[in-house]
C-alpha positions as CSV (number, residue, x, y, z in Angstrom):
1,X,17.9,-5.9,20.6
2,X,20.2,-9.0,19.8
3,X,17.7,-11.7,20.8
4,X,13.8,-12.3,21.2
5,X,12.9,-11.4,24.4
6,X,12.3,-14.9,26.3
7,X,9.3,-15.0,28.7
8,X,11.0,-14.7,32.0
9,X,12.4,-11.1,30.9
10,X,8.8,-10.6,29.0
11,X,6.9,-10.9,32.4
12,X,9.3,-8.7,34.4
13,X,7.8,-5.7,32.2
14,X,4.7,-6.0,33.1
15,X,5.0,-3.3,36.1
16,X,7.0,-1.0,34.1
17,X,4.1,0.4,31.2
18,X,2.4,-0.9,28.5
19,X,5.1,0.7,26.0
20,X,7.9,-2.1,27.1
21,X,5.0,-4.4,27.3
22,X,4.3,-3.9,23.9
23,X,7.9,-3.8,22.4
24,X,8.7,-7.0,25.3
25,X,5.4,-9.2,23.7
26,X,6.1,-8.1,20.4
27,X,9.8,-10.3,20.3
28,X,10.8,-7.2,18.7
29,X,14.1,-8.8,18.6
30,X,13.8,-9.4,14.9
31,X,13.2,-6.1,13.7
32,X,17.1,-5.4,13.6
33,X,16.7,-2.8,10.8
34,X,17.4,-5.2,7.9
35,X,14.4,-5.9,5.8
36,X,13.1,-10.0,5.1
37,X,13.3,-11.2,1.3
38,X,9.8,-11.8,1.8
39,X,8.5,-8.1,2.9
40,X,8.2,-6.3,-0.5
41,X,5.5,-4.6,0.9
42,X,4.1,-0.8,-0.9
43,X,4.1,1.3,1.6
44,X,6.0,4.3,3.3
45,X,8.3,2.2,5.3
46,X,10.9,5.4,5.6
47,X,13.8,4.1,3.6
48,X,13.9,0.7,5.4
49,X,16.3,-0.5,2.6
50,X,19.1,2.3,3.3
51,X,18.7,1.0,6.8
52,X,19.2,4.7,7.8
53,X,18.5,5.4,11.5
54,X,15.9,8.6,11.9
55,X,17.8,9.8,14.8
56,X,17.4,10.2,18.6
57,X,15.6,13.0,20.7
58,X,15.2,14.4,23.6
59,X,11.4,13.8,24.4
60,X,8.5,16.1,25.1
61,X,6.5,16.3,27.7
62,X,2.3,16.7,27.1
63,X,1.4,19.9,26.7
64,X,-1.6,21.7,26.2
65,X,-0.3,24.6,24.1
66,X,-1.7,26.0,20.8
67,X,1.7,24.9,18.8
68,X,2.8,21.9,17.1
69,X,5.6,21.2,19.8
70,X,9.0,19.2,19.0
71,X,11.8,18.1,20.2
72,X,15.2,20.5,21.1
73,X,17.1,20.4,17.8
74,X,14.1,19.9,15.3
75,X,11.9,22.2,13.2
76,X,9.2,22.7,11.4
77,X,8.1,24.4,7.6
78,X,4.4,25.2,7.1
79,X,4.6,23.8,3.8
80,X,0.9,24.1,2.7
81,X,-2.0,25.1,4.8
82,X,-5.8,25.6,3.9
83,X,-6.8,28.1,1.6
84,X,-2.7,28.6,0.0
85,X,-2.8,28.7,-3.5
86,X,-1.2,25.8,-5.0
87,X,-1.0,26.6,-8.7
88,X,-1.2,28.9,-11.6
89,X,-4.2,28.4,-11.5
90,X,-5.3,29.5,-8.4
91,X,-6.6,26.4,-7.3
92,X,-6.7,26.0,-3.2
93,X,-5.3,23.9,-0.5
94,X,-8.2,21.6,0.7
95,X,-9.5,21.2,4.6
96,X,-9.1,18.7,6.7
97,X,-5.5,17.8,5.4
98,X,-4.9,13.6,6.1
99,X,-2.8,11.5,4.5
100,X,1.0,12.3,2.7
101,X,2.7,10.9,0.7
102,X,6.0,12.2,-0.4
103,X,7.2,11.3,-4.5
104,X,10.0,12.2,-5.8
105,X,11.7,14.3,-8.7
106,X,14.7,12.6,-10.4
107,X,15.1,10.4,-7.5
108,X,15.4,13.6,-5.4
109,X,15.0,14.1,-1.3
110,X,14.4,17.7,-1.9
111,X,12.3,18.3,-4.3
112,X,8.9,15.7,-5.3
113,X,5.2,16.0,-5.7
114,X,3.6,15.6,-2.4
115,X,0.0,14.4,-2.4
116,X,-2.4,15.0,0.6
117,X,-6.0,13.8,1.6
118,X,-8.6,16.3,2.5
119,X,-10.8,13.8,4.5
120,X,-13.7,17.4,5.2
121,X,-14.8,20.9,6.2
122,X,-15.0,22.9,9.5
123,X,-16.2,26.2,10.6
124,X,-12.9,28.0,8.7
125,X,-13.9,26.5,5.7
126,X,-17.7,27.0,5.1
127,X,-18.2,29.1,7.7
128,X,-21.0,28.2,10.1
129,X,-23.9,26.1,8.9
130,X,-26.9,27.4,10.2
131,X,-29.9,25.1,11.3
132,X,-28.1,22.2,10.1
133,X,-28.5,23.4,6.4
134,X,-25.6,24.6,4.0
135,X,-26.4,27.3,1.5
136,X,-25.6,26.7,-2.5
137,X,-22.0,28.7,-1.9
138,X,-21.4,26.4,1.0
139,X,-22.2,23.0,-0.4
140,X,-20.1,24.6,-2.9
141,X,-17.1,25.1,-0.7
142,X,-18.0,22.0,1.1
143,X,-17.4,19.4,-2.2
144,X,-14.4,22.1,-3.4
145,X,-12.5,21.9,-0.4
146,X,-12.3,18.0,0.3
147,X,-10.7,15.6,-2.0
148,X,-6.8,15.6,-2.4
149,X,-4.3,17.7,-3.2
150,X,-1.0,17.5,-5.9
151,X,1.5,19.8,-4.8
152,X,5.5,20.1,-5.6
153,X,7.5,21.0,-2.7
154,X,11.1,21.4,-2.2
155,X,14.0,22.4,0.2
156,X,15.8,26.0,-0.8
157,X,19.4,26.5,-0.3
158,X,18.3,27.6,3.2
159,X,17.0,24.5,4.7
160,X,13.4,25.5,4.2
161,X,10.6,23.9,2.3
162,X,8.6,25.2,0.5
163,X,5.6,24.9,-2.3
164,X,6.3,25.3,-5.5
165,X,3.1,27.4,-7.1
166,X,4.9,26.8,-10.6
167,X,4.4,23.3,-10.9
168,X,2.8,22.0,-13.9
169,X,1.9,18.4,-11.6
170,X,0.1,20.5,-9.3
171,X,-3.7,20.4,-9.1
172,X,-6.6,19.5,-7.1
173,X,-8.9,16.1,-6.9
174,X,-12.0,16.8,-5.3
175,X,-16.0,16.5,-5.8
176,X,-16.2,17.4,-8.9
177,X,-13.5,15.2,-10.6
178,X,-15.1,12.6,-12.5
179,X,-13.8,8.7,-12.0
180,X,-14.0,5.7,-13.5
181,X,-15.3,2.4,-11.8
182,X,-14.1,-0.6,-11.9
183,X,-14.5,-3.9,-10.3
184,X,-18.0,-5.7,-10.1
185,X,-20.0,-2.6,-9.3
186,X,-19.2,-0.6,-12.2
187,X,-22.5,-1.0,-14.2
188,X,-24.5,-2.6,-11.4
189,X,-27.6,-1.8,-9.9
190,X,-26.4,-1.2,-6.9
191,X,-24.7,1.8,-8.3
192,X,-27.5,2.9,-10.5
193,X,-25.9,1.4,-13.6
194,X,-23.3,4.1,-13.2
195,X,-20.1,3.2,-14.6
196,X,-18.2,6.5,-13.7
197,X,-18.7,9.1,-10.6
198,X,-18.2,12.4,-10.1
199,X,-16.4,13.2,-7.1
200,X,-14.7,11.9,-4.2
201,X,-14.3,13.1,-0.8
202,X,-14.1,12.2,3.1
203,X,-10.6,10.8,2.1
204,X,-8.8,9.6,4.6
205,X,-5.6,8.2,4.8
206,X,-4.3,5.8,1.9
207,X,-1.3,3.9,0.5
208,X,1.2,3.7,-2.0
209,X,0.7,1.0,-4.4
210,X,3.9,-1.4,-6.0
211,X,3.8,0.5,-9.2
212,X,3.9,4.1,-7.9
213,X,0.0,5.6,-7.8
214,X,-1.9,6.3,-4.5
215,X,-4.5,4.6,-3.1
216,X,-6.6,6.9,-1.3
217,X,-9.9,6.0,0.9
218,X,-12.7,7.9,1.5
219,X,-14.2,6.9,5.1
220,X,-17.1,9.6,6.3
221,X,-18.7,10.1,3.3
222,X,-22.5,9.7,4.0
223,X,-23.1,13.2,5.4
224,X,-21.5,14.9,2.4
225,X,-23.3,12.9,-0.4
226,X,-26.9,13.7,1.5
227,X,-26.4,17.3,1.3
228,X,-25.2,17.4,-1.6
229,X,-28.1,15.3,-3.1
230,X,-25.6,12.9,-5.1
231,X,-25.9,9.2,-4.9
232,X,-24.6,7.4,-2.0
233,X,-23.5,4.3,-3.4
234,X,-20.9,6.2,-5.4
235,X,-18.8,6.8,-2.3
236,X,-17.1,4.9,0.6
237,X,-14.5,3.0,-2.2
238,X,-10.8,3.0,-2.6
239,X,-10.0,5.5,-5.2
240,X,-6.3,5.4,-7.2
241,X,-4.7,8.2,-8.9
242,X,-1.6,9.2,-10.7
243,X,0.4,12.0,-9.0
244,X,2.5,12.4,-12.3
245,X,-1.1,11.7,-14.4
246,X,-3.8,14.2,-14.2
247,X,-5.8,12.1,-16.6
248,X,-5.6,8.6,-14.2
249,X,-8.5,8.5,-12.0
250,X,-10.3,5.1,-10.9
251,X,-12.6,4.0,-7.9
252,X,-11.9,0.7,-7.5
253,X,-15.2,-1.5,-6.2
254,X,-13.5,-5.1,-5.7
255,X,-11.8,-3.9,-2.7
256,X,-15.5,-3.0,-0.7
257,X,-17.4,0.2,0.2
258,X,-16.9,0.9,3.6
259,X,-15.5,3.7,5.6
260,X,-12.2,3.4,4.7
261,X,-9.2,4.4,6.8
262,X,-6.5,3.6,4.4
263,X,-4.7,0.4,2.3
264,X,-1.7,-1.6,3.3
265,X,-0.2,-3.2,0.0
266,X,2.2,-6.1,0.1
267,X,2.5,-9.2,-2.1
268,X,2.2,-13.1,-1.0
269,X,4.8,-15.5,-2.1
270,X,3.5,-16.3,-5.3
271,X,3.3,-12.5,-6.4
272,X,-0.7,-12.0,-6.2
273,X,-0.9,-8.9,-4.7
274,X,-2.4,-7.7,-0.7
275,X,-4.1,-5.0,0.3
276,X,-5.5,-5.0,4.0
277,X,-8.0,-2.2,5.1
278,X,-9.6,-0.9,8.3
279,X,-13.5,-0.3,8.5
280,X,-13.4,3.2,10.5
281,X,-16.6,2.5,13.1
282,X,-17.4,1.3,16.1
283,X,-18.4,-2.5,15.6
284,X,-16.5,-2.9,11.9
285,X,-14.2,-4.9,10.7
286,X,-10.7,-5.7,9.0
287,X,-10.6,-6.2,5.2
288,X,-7.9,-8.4,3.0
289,X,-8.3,-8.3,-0.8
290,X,-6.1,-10.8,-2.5
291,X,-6.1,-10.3,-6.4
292,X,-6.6,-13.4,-8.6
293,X,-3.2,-12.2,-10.6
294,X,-0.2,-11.7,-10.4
295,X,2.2,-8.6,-10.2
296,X,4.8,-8.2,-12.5
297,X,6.9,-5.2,-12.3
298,X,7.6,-4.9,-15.8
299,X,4.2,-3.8,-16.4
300,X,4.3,-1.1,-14.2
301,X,0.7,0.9,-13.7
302,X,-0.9,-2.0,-16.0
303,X,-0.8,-4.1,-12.7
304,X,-3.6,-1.7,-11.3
305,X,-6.1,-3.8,-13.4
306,X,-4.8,-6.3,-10.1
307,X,-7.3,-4.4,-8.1
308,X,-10.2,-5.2,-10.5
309,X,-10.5,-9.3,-10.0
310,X,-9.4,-11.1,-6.6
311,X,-11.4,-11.9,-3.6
312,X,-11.8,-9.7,-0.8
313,X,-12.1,-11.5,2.5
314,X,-12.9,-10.3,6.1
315,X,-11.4,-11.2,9.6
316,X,-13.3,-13.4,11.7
317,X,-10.7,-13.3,15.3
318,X,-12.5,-16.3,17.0
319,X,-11.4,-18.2,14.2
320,X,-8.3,-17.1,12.9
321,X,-9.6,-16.8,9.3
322,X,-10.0,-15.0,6.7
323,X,-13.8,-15.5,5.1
324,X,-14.6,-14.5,1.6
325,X,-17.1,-11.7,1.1
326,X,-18.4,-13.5,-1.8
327,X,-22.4,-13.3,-3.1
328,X,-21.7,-18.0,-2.3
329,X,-21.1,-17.4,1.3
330,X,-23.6,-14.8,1.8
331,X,-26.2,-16.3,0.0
332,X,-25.4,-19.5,1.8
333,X,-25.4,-17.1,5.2
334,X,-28.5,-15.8,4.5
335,X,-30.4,-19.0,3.3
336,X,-33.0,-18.8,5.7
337,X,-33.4,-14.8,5.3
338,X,-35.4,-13.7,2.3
339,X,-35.6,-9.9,3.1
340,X,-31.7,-10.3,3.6
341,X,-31.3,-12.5,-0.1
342,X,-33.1,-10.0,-2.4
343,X,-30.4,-7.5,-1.1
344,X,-27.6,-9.8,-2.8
345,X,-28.1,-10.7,-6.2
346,X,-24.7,-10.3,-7.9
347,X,-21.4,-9.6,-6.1
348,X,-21.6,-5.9,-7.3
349,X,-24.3,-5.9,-4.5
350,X,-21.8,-7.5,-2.0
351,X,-19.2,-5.1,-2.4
352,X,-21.5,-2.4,-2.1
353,X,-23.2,-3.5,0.9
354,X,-20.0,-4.5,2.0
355,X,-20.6,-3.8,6.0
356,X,-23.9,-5.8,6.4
357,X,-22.0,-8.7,4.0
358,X,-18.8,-8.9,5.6
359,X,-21.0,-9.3,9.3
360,X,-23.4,-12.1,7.2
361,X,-20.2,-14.6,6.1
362,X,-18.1,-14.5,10.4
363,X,-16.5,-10.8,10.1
364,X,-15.9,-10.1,13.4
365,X,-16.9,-6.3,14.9
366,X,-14.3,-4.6,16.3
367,X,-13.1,-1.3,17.7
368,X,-12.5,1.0,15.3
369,X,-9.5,-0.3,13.3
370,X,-7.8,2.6,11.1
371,X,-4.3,2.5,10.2
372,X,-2.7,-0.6,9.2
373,X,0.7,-1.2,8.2
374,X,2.8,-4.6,7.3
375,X,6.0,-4.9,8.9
376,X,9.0,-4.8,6.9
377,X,10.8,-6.8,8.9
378,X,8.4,-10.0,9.3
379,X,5.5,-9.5,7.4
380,X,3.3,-8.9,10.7
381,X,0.0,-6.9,10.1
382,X,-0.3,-3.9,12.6
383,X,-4.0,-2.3,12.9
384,X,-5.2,0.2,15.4
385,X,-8.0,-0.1,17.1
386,X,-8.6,3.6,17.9
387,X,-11.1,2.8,20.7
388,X,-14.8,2.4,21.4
389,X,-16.8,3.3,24.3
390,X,-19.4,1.0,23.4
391,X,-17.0,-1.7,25.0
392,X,-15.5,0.1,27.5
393,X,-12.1,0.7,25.1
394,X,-11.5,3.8,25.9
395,X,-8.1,4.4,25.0
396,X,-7.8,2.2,22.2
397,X,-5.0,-0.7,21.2
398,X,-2.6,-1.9,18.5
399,X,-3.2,-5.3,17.4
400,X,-0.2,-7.4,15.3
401,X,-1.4,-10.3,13.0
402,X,0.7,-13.3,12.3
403,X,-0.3,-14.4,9.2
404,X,0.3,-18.6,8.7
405,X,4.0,-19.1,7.8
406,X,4.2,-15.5,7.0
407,X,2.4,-15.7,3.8
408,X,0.7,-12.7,3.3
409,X,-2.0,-14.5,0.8
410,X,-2.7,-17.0,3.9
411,X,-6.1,-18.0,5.0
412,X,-5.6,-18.4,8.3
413,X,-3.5,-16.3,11.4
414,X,-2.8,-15.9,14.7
415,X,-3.0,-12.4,16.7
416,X,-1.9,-10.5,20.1
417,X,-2.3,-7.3,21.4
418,X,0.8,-5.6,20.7
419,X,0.3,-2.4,22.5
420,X,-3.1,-1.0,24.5
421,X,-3.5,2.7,25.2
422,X,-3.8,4.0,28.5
423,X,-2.1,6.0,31.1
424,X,1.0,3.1,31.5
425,X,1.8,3.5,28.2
426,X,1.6,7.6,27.8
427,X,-0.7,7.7,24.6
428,X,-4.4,7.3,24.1
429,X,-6.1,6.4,21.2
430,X,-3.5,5.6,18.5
431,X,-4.5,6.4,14.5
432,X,-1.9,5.7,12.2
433,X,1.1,3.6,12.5
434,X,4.4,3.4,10.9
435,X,7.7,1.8,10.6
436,X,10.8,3.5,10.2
437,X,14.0,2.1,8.9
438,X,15.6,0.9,11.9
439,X,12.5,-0.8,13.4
440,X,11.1,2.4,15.0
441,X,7.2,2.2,15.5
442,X,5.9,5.9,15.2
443,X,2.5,6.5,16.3
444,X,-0.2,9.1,15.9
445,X,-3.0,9.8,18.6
446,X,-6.7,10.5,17.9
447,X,-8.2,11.3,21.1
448,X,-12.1,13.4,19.7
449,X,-11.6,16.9,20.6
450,X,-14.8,16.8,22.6
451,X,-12.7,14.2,25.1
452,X,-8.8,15.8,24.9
453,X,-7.9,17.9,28.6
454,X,-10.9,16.1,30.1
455,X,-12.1,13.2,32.5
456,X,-9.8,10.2,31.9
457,X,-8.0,11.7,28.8
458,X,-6.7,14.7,31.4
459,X,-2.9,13.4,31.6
460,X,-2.3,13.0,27.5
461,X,-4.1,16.8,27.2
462,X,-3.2,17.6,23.4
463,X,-2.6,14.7,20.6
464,X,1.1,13.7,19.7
465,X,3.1,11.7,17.9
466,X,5.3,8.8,20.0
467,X,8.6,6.7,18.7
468,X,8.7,3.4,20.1
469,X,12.3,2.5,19.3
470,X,13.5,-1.1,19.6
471,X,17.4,-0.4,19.6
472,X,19.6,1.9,21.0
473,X,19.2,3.6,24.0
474,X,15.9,4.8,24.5
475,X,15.0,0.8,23.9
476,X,11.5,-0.4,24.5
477,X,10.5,2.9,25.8
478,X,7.4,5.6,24.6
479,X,8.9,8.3,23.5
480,X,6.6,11.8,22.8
481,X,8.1,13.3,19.6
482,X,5.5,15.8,18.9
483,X,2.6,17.9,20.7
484,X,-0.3,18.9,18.4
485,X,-2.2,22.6,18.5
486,X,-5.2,23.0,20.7
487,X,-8.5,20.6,19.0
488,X,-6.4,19.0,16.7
489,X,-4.3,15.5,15.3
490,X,-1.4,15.0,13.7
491,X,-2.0,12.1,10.9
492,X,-0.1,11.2,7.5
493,X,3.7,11.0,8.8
494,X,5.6,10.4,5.4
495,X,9.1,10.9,5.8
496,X,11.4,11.3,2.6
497,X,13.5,8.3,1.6
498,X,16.5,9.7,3.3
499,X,14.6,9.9,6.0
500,X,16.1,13.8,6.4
501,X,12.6,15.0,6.2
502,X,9.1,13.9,8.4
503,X,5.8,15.2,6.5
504,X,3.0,15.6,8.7
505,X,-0.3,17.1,8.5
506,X,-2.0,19.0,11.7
507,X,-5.5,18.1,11.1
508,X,-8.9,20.7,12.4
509,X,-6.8,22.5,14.9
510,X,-9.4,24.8,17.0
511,X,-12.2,22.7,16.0
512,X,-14.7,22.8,18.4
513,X,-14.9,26.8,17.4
514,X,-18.7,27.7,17.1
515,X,-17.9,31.3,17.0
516,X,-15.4,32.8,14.3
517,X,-14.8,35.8,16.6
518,X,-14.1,33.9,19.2
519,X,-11.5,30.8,17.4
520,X,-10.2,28.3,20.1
521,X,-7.2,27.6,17.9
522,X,-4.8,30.5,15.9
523,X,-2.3,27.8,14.8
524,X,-0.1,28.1,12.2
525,X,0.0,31.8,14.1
526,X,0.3,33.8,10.6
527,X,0.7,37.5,11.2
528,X,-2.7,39.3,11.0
529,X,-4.7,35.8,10.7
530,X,-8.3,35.2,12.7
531,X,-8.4,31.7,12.1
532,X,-7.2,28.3,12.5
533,X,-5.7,26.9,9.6
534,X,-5.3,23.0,8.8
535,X,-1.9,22.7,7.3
536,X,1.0,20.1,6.2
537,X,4.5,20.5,7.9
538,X,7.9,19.6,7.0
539,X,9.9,18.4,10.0
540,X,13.7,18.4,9.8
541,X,16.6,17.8,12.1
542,X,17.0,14.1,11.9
543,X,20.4,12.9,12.4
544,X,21.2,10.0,10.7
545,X,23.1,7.0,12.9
């Protein structure tokens, strides 16, 4: 697109589906592929600096198969799945496989540590829990098998990748790793005057911070710490670890306990550093955390003590701006509510109680926002709103911020709503969001496997993953790149800097199976296997423009 799209020709899409809608209302005219000075944002914006294209397809149509479908030309490698050992030491691939992220070797595209979320367990992983009660070997199982993995993959001489079981990086993170806190909580009451925790699970998706650790969230974590009998207040934070450091393991507090989807880190003009977060429930809200210094690259992972001291603030979309979560402005909130006041005494109790806080000080309730990303190309904050039946969103949106004057440290913004799921647009419920180099919006459907084949979700059937480009060709048009098994997602695309390789995880495929004899889901289809297997992919065949 050479120019802004100018209302006249905005208006004449509004018959033609919400996917040119949403590339029309966007003015997607200035994502030309050449990044801003001003977006030195952290995350896995594909190579956006090569300005490589990720190449064109021929789409797919919906499909209701038990494969992970692409288009003619591409391929997949089942690069880990659940259960594979991962290292000498016979430590395990995790369940429920989210997030990627892809870092490499000696600057390599074929070779890197991958690191993947495992956000919890199903049937193929415990086995079945009867009476609503896990035994000692499955609790187990159940805190063994969530967490993250480390893992070293690379490409052989044949095209394929592969896992490298040698790897002195790899490892597992789970719920029995011990972490340390930080940020106001660490020490508080609110956390039992802990000022470590053992474990993290329910993680989600995550982010890549400026200096080269992973942030990594853990969302649905309330169900786990009951059974387990482990203190709930040491869970629902923002955890960072080393991929290349076995021994770096924090939770950081200042950025709020919620059910985290994942971080989106950037940096406002005067270098304090960004991180925006979604509030995964129906009725929550979206997150900022501004730090109180500044980043300086020379100091590499020292800058993670950024994420210890700032402000975090929530969105209040009536408004237009951001309101601190602070223990001032809920105190002054709550003035007239004692029951409420003797909740927050110190701001370790704020972040802590960071949901009923963030409604107290004008957070506005919202549907479901996950995934966030910040454009490269104009520093506009991308969230999706998954959906929520409550209020009749069924099939979810993608809302774009516009912070004030493009400062990503702003108060105050402005919002639309870039794209909204649906049968005119071909996708429903979208999860995660990226950018590729070229301006290419990829997105990631989450339609509950209790809903997909049925009622109003009957034309999508099985989740994908759709392109949205904003040049060439296919312009302004939803494009279906990739069909997921039968009861399953696709979440955590991460594509190598080349932009040669798409990482992707299939997530619970076959998981509405009560009965292991009886599995609704084979997929990855290994010979002789009964069961469904969660698993990360490596998709190749991009041809670069």
């Amino acid at each position: 697109m050479n120019k802004t799209m100018d209302r006249k020709t905005f208006l004449s899409y509004l018959g033609t589906g919400a996917a040119a809608l949403a590339t029309a209302s966007a003015g997607l005219g200035v994502l030309n592929g050449k990044a801003s000075a001003m977006s030195s944002t952290a995350d896995h914006l594909f190579g956006f600096n090569t300005n490589r294209v990720s190449g064109y397809f021929e789409p797919i149509a919906p499909s209701k198969e038990d494969q992970l479908l692409l288009p003619k030309n591409f391929k997949y490698d089942v690069v880990a799945a659940f259960d594979d050992v991962i290292n000498e030491a016979g430590e395990k691939f995790g369940s429920g496989c989210d997030y990627n992220a892809f870092f490499p070797l000696k600057g390599s595209n074929v070779r890197g540590l991958l690191v993947n979320n495992h956000e919890y367990s199903t049937i193929f992983s415990i086995g079945p829990v009867k009476d609503g009660k896990m035994t000692a070997d499955q609790l187990h199982k159940n805190l063994y098998y969530q967490g993250m993995s480390v893992i070293e993959v690379y490409r052989d001489e044949k095209g394929t990748w592969k896992m490298d079981k040698t790897s002195s990086y790899a490892r597992r993170i789970n719920g029995f790793t011990k972490f340390d806190l930080t940020g106001p909580a660490k020490g508080s009451t609110a956390v039992g005057g802990a000022t470590t925790a053992v474990g993290t699970f329910a993680n989600c998706s995550g982010g890549v911070t400026l200096w080269n650790t992973v942030l990594s969230c853990e969302e649905n974590f309330a169900e786990t710490a009951a059974a387990s009998k482990l203190p709930e207040t040491h869970y629902g934070w923002v955890v960072e670890v080393d991929p290349f450091d076995k021994s770096y393991l924090k939770k950081h507090t200042a950025l709020g306990r919620f059910n985290h989807e994942n971080t989106a880190m950037g940096l406002a003009p005067d270098g304090r550093v960004v991180v925006y977060m979604g509030d995964d429930k129906k009725d929550a809200c979206i997150y900022k955390f501004i730090s109180k210094g500044k980043f300086d690259k020379l100091k590499g992972r020292a800058n993670s003590a950024l994420l210890e001291d700032g402000t975090l603030y929530v969105a209040n979309l009536k408004s237009g701006k951001w309101m601190p979560v602070t223990l001032a402005e809920v105190t002054k909130a709550a003035k007239d509510k004692p029951e409420v006041l003797s909740k927050f005494k110190t701001q370790g109790d704020v972040v802590t109680f960071c949901q009923e806080a963030a409604l107290l000080v004008g957070g506005t309730p919202t549907d479901r926002p996950e995934d966030i990303e910040i454009s490269p190309f104009d520093n506009t904050v991308f969230i999706c709103h998954t959906n929520n039946d409550n209020h009749g969103n069924i099939h979810g949106h993608i809302t774009r911020i516009f912070e004030s004057n493009s400062d990503l440290g702003a108060l105050e913004f402005d919002f639309e709503i870039f794209a909204a799921g649906g049968r005119q647009s071909g996708f429903s419920s979208p999860d995660n969001l990226a950018f590729d180099s070229n301006g290419h919006l990829w997105v990631v459907t989450d339609i509950s496997s209790s809903s997909q084949n049925k009622g109003v979700h009957k034309s999508f059937m099985n989740n994908g993953l759709f392109v949205i480009p904003t040049s060439g060709p296919d312009q302004a048009m939803a494009l279906q790149f990739a069909s997921a098994p039968i009861e399953s997602e696709l979440t955590g695309p991460f594509f190598t800097p080349d932009e040669q390789t798409l990482f992707l995880s299939v997530q619970h495929p076959g998981e509405n199976t009560s009965d292991l004899s009886k599995p609704s889901s084979l997929w990855p289809h290994r010979a002789g296997d009964k069961k469904a297997r969660c698993a990360v992919v490596a998709i190749s065949g991009f041809k670069l423009g």
